[in-house]
C-alpha positions as CSV (number, residue, x, y, z in Angstrom):
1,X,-4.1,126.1,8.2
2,X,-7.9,125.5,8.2
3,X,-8.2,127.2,5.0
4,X,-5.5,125.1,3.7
5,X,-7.4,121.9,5.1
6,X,-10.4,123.1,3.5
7,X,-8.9,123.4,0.2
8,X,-7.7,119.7,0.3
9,X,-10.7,118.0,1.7
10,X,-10.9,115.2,-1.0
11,X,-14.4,113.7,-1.5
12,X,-14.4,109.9,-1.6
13,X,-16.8,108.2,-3.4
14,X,-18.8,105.7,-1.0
15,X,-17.9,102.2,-2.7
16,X,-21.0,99.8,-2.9
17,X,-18.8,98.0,-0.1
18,X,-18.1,100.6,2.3
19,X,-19.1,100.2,6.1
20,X,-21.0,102.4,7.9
21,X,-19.2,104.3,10.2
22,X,-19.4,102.9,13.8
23,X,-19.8,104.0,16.9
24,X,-16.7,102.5,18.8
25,X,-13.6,101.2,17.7
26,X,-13.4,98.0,15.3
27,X,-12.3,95.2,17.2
28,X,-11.4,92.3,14.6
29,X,-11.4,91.7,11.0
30,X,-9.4,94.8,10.5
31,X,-8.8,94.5,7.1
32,X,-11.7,95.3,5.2
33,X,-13.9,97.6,3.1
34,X,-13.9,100.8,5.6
35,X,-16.4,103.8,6.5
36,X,-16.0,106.6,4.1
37,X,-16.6,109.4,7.1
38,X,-14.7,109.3,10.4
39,X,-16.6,111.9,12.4
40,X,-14.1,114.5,14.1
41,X,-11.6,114.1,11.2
42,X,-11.0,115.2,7.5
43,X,-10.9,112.3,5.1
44,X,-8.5,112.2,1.8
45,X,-7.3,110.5,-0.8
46,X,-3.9,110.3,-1.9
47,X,-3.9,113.6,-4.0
48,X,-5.0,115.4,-0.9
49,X,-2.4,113.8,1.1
50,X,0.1,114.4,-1.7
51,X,-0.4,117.8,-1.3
52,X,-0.5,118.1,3.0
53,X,2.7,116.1,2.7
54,X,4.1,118.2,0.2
55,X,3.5,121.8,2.1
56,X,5.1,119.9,5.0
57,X,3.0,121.0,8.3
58,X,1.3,117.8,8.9
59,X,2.7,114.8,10.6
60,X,2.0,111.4,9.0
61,X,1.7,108.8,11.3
62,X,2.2,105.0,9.9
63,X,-0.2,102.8,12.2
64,X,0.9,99.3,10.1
65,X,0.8,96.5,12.5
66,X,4.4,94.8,13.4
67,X,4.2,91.0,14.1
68,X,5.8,90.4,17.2
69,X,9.1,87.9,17.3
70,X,8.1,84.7,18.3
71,X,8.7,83.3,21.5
72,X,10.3,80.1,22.1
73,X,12.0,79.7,18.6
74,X,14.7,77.1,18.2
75,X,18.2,78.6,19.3
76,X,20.1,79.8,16.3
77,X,16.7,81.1,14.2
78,X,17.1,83.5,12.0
79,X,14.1,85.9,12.6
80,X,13.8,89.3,10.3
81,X,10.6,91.7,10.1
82,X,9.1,92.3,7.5
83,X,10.1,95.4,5.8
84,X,7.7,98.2,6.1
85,X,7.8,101.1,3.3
86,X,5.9,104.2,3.9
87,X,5.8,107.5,3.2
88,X,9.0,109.7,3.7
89,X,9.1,111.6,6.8
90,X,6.3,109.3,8.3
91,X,6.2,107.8,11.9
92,X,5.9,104.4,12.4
93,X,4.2,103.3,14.9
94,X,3.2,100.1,14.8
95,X,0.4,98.1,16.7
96,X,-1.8,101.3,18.0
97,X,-4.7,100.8,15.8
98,X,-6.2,97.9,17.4
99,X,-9.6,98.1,18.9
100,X,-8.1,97.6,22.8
101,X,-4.7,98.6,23.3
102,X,-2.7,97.8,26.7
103,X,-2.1,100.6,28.7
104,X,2.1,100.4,27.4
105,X,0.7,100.7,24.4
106,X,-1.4,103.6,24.5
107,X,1.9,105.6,26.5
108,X,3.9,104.6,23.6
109,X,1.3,105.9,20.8
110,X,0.7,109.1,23.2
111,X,4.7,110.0,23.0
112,X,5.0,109.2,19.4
113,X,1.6,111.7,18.7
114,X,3.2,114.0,21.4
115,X,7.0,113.7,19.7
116,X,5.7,114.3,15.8
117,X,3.1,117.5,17.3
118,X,5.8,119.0,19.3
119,X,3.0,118.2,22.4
120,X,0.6,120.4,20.6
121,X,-3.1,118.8,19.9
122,X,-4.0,121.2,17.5
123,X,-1.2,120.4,15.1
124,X,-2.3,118.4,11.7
125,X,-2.0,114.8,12.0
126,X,-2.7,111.9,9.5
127,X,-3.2,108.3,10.0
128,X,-3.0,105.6,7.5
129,X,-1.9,102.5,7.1
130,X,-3.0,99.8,3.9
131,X,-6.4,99.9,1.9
132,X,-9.0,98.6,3.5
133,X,-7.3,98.5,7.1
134,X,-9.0,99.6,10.3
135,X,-6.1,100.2,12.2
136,X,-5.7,104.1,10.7
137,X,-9.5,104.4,11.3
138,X,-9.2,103.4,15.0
139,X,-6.0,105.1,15.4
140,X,-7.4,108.5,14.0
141,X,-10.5,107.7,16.2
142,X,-8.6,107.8,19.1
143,X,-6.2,110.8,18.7
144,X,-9.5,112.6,17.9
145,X,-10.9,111.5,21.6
146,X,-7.8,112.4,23.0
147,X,-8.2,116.0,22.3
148,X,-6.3,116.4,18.5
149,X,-8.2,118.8,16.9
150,X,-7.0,118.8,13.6
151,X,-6.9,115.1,12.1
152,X,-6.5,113.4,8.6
153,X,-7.6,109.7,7.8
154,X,-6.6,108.7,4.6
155,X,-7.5,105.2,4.1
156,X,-6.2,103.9,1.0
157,X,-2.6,104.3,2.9
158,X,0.6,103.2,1.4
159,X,-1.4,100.9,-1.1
160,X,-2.8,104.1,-2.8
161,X,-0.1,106.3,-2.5
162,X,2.1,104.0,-4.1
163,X,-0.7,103.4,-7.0
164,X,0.0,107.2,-7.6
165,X,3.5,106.7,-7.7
166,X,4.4,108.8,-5.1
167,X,7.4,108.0,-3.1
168,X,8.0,105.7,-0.5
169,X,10.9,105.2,2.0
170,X,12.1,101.8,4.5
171,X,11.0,102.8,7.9
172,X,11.5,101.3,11.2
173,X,9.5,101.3,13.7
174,X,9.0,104.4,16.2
175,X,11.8,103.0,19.4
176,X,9.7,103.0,23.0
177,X,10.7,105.9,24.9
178,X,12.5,104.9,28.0
């Protein structure tokens, strides 16, 4: 798979307004211009991830922020998310790629990266989310630190994906395990 990985290593071209890559996770502003490296991990574009998506041995995981329902609406609202199209065959799971996460919220991204790896760290994985969104960075950070050894960023997300007109599916959100 390596050999594969290597093949599809997609060079991005660092954009006047491209970040420097820091040394801990973003904590606001998360949409934005974005590194070009993410040490630990294998960055591409959405030919490269065309093509790990097409051989099928990578799980994509969709790190889109959800906003939550809010509370104290007026009895009878109507309330409806926002629809969230992704990649076929991607995970959703929303909210992970903050800076801090709660403790619930790391379990919940833990078993989602544990359900689409069948529990196996060295398993491909890619994160994305929009262009110019932090939350795939952080979220790709933080599977690296906890031990996945073989990990795609692809930061232009769903936005460039769809600019290649590749498909894209409704998803709903990964459901909490019990």
């Amino acid at each position: 798979m390596k050999s594969l990985a290597a093949a599809l290593i997609f060079a991005l071209p660092l954009a006047a307004s491209a970040e420097d890559e820091p040394a801990d996770y973003r904590m606001d502003h998360y949409r934005g211009p974005v590194p070009a490296t993410l040490q630990g991990a294998t960055v591409v574009g959405p030919e490269a991830a065309h093509d790990l998506w097409e051989a099928g041995e990578t799980a994509f995981v969709d790190v889109l922020p959800q906003a939550p329902k809010p509370k104290n609406l007026p009895e009878g609202t109507i309330w409806r998310d926002k629809p969230r199209d992704s990649i076929p065959g991607a995970i959703w799971l929303p909210n992970v790629g903050y800076g801090a996460i709660a403790d619930v919220t790391a379990e919940y991204f833990r078993t989602g990266l544990d359900t689409v790896t069948e529990g196996d760290p060295d398993h491909p994985v890619l994160f994305f989310c929009l262009e110019e969104c932090w939350m795939s960075w952080n979220a790709a950070k933080r599977a690296i630190e906890w031990g996945y050894t073989e990990v795609y960023w692809f930061p232009e997300g769903t936005d460039g994906w769809a600019l290649w007109d590749y498909p894209l599916d409704r998803v709903l959100p990964q459901e909490p395990q019990p």
